[in-house]
C-alpha positions as CSV (number, residue, x, y, z in Angstrom):
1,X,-8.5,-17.5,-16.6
2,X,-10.3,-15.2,-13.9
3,X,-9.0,-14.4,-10.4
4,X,-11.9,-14.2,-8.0
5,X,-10.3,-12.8,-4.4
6,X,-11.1,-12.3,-1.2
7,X,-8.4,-11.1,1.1
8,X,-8.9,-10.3,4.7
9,X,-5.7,-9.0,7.1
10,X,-5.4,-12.5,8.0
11,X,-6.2,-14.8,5.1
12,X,-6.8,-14.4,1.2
13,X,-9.2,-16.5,-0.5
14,X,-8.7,-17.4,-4.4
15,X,-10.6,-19.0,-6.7
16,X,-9.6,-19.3,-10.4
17,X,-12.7,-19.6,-12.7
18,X,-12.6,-20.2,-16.7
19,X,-14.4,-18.0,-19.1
20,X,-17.4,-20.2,-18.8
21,X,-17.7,-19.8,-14.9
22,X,-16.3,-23.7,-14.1
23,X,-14.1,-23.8,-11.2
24,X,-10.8,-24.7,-12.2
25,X,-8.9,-24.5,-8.7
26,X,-9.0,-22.8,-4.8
27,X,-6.2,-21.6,-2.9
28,X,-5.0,-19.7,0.2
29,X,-2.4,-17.2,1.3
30,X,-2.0,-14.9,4.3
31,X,-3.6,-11.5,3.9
32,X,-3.2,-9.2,1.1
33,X,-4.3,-5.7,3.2
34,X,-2.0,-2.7,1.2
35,X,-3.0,-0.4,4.5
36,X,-0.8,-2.3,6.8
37,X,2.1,-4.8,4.1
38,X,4.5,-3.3,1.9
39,X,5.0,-3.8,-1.8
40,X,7.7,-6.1,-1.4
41,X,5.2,-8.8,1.8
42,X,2.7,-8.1,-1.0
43,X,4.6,-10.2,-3.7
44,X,6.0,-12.1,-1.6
45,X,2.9,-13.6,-0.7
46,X,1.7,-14.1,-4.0
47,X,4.6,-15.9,-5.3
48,X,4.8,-18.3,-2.4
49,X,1.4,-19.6,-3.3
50,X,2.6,-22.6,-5.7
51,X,-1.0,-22.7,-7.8
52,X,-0.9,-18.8,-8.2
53,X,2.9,-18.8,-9.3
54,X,2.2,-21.9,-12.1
55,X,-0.6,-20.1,-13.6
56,X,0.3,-16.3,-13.2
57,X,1.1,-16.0,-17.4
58,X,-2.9,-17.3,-18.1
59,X,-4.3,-15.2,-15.8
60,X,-6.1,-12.8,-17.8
61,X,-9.1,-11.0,-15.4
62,X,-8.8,-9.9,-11.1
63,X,-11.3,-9.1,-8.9
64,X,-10.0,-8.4,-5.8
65,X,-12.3,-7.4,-2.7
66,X,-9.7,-6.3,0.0
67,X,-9.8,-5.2,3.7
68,X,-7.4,-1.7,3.2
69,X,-9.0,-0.8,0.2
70,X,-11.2,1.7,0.8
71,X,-9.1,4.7,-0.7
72,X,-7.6,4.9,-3.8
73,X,-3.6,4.8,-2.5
74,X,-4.0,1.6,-1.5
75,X,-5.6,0.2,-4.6
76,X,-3.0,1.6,-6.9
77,X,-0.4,-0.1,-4.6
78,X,-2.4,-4.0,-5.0
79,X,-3.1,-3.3,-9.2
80,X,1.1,-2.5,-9.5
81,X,1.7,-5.7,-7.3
82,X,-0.4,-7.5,-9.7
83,X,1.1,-6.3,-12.8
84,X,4.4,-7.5,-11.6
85,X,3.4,-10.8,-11.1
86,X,0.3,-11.8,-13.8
87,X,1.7,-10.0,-16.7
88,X,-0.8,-11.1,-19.1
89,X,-3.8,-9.7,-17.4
90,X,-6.0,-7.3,-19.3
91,X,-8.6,-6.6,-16.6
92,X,-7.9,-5.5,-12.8
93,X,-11.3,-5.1,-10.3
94,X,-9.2,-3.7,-6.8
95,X,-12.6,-2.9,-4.7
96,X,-12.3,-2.7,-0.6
97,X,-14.3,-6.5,1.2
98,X,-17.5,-4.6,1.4
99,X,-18.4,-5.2,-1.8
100,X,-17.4,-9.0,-1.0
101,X,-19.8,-8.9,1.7
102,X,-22.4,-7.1,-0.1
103,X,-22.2,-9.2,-3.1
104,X,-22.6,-12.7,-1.1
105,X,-25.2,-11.9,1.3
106,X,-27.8,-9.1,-0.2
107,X,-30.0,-9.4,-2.8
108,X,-30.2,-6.7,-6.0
109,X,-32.9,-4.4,-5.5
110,X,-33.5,-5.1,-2.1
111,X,-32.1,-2.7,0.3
112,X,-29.8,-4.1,3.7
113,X,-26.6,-3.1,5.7
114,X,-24.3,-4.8,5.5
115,X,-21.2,-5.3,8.1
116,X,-17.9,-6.7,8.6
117,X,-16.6,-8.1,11.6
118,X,-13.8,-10.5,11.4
119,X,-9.9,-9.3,11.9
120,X,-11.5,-5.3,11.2
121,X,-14.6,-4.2,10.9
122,X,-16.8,-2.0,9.0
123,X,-20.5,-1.3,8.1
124,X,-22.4,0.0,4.8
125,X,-25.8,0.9,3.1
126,X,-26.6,-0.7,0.5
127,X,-30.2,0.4,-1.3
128,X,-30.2,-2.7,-4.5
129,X,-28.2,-1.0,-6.0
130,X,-25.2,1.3,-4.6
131,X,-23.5,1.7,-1.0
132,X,-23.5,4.8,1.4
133,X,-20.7,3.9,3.8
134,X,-21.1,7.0,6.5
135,X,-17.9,6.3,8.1
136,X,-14.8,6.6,6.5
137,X,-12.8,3.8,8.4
138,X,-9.0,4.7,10.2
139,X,-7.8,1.7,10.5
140,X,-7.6,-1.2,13.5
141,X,-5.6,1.5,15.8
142,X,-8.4,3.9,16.3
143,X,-11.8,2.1,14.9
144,X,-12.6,-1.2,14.5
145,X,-15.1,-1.5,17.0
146,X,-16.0,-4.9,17.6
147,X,-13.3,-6.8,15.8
148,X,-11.4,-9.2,16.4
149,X,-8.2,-7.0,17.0
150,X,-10.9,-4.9,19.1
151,X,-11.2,-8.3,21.4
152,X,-8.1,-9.1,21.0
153,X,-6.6,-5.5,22.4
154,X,-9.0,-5.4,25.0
155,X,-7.8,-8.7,26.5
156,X,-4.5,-7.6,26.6
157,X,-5.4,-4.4,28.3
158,X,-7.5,-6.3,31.0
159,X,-4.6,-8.8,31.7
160,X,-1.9,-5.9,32.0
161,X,-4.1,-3.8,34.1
162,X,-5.0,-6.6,35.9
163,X,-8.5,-6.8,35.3
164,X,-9.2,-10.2,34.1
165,X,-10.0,-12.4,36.7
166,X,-7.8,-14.7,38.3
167,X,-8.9,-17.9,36.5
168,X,-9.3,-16.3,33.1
169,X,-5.9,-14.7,33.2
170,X,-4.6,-17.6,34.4
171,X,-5.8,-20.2,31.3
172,X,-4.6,-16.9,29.2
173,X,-1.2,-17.0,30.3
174,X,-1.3,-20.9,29.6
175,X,-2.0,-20.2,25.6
176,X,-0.2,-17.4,24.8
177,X,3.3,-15.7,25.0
178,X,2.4,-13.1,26.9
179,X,5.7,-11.2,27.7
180,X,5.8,-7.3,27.4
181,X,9.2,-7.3,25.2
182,X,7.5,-10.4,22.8
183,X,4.0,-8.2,22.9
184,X,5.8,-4.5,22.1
185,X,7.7,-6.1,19.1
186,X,4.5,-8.2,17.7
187,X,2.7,-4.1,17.6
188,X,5.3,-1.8,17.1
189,X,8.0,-3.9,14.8
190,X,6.4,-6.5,13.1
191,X,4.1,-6.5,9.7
192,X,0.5,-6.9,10.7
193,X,-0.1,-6.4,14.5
194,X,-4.0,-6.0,13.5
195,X,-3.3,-9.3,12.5
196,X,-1.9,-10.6,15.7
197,X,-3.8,-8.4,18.4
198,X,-7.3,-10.9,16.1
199,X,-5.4,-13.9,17.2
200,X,-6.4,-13.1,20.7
201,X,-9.8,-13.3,20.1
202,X,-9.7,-16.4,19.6
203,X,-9.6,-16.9,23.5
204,X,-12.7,-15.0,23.8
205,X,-14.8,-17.2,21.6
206,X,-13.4,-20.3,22.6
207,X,-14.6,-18.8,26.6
208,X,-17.6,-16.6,26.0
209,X,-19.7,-18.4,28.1
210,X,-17.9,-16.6,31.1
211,X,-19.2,-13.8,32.7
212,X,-16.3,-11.9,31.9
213,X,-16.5,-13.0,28.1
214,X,-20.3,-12.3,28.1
215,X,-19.7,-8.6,29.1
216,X,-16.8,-7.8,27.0
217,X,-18.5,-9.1,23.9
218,X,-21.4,-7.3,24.7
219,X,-19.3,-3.9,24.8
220,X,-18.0,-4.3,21.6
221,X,-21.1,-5.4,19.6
222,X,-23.0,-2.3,21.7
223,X,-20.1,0.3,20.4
224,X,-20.4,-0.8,17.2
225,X,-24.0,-0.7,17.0
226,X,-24.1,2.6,18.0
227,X,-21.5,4.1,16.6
228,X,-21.8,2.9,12.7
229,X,-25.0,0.8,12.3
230,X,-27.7,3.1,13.7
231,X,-26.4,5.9,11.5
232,X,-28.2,4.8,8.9
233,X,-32.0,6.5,9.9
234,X,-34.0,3.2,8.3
235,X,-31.5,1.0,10.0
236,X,-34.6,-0.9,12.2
237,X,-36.6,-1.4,9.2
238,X,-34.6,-3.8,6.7
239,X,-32.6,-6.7,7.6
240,X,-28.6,-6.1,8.9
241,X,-26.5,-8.8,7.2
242,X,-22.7,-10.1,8.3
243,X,-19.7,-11.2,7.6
244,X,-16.5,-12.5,9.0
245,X,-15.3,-15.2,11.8
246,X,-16.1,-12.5,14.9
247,X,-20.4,-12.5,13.6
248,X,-20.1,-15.9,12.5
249,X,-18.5,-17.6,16.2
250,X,-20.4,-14.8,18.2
251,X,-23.7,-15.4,16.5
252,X,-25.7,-15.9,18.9
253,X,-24.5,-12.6,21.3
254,X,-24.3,-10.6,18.2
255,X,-28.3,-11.1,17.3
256,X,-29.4,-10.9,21.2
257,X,-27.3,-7.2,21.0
258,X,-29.0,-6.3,17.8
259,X,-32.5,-7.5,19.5
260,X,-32.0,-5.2,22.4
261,X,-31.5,-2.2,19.7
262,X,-34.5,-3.4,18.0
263,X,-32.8,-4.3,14.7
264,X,-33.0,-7.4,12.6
265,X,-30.2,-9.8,12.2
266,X,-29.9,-11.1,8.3
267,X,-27.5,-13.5,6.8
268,X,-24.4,-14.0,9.1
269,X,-21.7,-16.2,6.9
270,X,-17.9,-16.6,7.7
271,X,-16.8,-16.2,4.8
272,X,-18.1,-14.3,1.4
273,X,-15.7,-16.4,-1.2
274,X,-19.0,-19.2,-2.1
275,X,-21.2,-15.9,-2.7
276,X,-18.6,-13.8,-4.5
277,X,-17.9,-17.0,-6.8
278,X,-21.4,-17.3,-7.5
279,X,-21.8,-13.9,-8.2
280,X,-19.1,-13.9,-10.7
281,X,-20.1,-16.9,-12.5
282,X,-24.1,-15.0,-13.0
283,X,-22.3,-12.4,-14.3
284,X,-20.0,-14.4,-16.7
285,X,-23.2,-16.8,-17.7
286,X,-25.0,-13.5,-19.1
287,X,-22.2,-11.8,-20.7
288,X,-22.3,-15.5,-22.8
289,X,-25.9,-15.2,-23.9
C-alpha cells in the first residue's frame, strides 16, 4: 500500500493507492505542519484517524508534501513520527506542499510559478524540471503575505484598533469570540495559532464584496506580488499557477491584482490531492511497464 499526502496547517489529505495505482481509500485529519505541532500532536493525529490506524502494518511507501517542510529539521521530525506508527514502511518521500502544488497544476517541461496561498503561503520557480524558491519562508509570524492567517491577523488588528467600520465590526463580533483573554491564549498558548488567526479569513471571503474587504484583499495580493512573485525576472512571460482555499475563494480579486502587474493567472485549484494522486499513479503505471 502507498500513502499519497497532502497536509496543510489546517487539514491533511490521504489517499492510500495499491501498487497498481487503484484507489483503495481517502481520508482526513487536521494538519500535520512539524514547524508549529510537536512530536507527540503529530501522532496523535495520526492515530486518531480510524482508516490510517487499521491499515498502518500494510503501509509500505509515503509521500508526504507538507506546509513546514521546507528545511530538513522539520522533515526528520515527520519521517520519525512515521516510523513509529507504519512500522512496515520501506520508502519515506517528506517534501515541503510546493511540490504538491507543483506536481498538480504544471506541466513537465514547461516552465511556471507556482504559489501557495491557503492557511500560509509561499511562491516558486519551476523551469520543467526543478524549483528555484528565492525566498526562504519564516513562518506565518513574519511572512505569509497574503494568507489566510495574513487576513485573518489583519482583521483582528482593524477591529482592536478600531478600524473596521461600524457594520463590519459589528457582524464580526456576532461570529466570533472575540475577547482579548480567549484571543491571547488561542496565539500565545495553544498549538497552531496560524491555524486559528486562517479561520478569520473566512469572514473576509464570505464579505469581500465590501469596500472594506475589497481593499484589504487587494493589500495582501499586492504585497505578495511584489514581494515574492516578481522576483523571478521572467515572471510576466509564463503563466503563474495557484493553490489553496485563499486563490481558490478570492479568484476573481487575485487575477484582476495579477492583471494590474501585468502577469498571467494559470491554474487556480483548492486543493492539489486529485493532481498529486494522478501524478503518483503515472509514475507507478511506468515503473510497471
Amino acid at each position: 500500500m502507498i500513502l499519497i499526502v497532502d497536509s496543510g496547517s489546517t487539514k491533511t489529505d490521504w489517499i492510500a493507492l495499491g501498487r497498481l495505482g487503484k484507489v483503495l481509500f481517502e481520508t482526513q485529519t487536521l494538519g500535520l505542519n512539524p514547524q508549529v505541532l510537536t512530536n507527540q500532536i503529530l501522532k496523535e493525529r495520526i492515530v486518531n484517524n480510524f482508516e490510517l490506524y487499521k491499515f498502518r502494518k500494510e503501509v509500505e511507501e509515503i509521500y508526504f508534501y507538507g506546509a513546514g517542510c521546507g528545511t530538513e529539521p522539520p522533515r526528520i521530525l515527520i519521517k520519525d513520527v512515521f516510523k513509529d506508527i507504519f512500522i512496515n514502511c520501506k520508502k519515506y518521500s517528506v517534501k515541503e506542499d510546493t511540490f504538491a502544488a507543483i506536481y498538480s497544476t504544471s506541466e513537465v517541461n514547461s516552465p511556471s510559478i507556482v504559489c501557495i496561498l491557503g492557511t500560509g503561503s509561499n511562491c516558486t520557480y519551476f523551469d520543467g524540471q526543478e524549483i528555484d524558491q528565492k525566498v526562504t519562508s519564516l513562518g506565518y509570524i513574519i511572512m505569509d503575505d497574503a494568507s489566510g492567517n495574513y487576513f485573518g491577523r489583519q482583521l483582528l488588528r482593524e477591529y482592536y484598533f478600531n478600524g473596521m467600520p461600524a457594520k463590519m465590526a459589528k457582524k464580526f463580533e456576532n461570529e466570533f469570540e472575540l475577547d482579548a483573554g480567549k484571543i491571547k491564549d488561542k496565539l500565545y498558548k495553544q498549538p497552531n495559532p496560524n491555524t486559528y488567526l486562517a479561520t478569520f479569513a473566512k469572514f473576509l471571503i464570505n464579505n469581500k464584496d465590501s469596500e472594506y474587504s475589497q481593499s484589504l484583499i487587494k493589500r495582501g495580493f499586492d504585497l505578495f506580488i511584489e514581494k515574492q512573485i516578481l522576483q523571478f525576472s521572467d515572471a510576466k512571460l509564463i503563466p503563474i499557477h495557484f493553490v489553496g482555499s485563499i486563490s481558490f475563494y478570492l479568484k476573481d480579486e487575485l487575477i484582476e491584482s495579477l492583471s494590474k502587474h501585468g502577469l498571467r493567472a494559470g491554474n487556480i485549484i483548492r486543493k492539489p490531492i486529485e493532481g498529486l494522486v494522478k501524478f503518483h499513479q503515472k509514475k507507478l503505471q511506468h515503473n510497471n511497464h
